[in-house]
C-alpha positions, 0 to 999 in steps of 0.5 A: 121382109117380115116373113120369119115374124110372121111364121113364128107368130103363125106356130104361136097362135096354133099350139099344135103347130110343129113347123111351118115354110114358106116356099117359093114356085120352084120348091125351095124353102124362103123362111121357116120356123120349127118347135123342134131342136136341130136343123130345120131339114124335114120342114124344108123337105116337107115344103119341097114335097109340097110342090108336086102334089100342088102342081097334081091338085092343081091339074085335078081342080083346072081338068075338072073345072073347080078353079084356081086350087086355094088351099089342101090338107093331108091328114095322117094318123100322126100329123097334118099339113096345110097348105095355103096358096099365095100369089105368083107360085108360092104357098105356105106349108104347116105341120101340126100334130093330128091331135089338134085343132084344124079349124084353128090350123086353117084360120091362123093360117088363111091370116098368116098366108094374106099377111106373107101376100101382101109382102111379096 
């Protein structure tokens, strides 16, 4: 499956970009890719870390009645991480720096995360 094609292409099209992961329902990293030299296991955590607060946000939007969570970011000081949701529990994490576009950000990564949907 085209997955690693996909997220490299995904960090092309933002400049900003540091890593993204795709990542199954249980938390466990299916594919990444990083513009930072070593091993990939901040990325991998990163995504891991993302299921918690998946599964909080998505008891927020159900007791409230908002629908089916779709996509979130975290903002910090130095980074911001995306999350867009797919079918069947995985979702799709990317890490850029604040310093970017996130209008950019959230686009190429609506277009990467339908192109990973219509592969799993």
């Amino acid at each position: 499956m085209p997955f690693h094609y996909i997220l490299t292409n995904l960090l092309v099209d933002v400049p900003d970009a540091l890593g993204a992961v795709f990542v199954d329902s249980d938390g466990e990293a299916v594919e990444w890719v990083s513009n930072r030299d070593g091993p990939p296991f901040e990325l991998r955590v990163e995504g891991a870390c993302q299921a918690a607060t998946l599964r909080q946000l998505g008891r927020v939007t159900a007791a409230t009645g908002a629908g089916d969570l779709q996509s979130y970011a975290l903002v910090g000081s130095q980074l911001t991480t995306l999350t867009q949701i797919l079918p069947h529990g995985y979702y799709v994490v990317l890490v850029v720096r604040r310093s970017g576009s996130l209008g950019l950000a959230r686009f190429h990564l609506r277009r990467a995360a339908a192109a990973i949907a219509g592969e799993i």
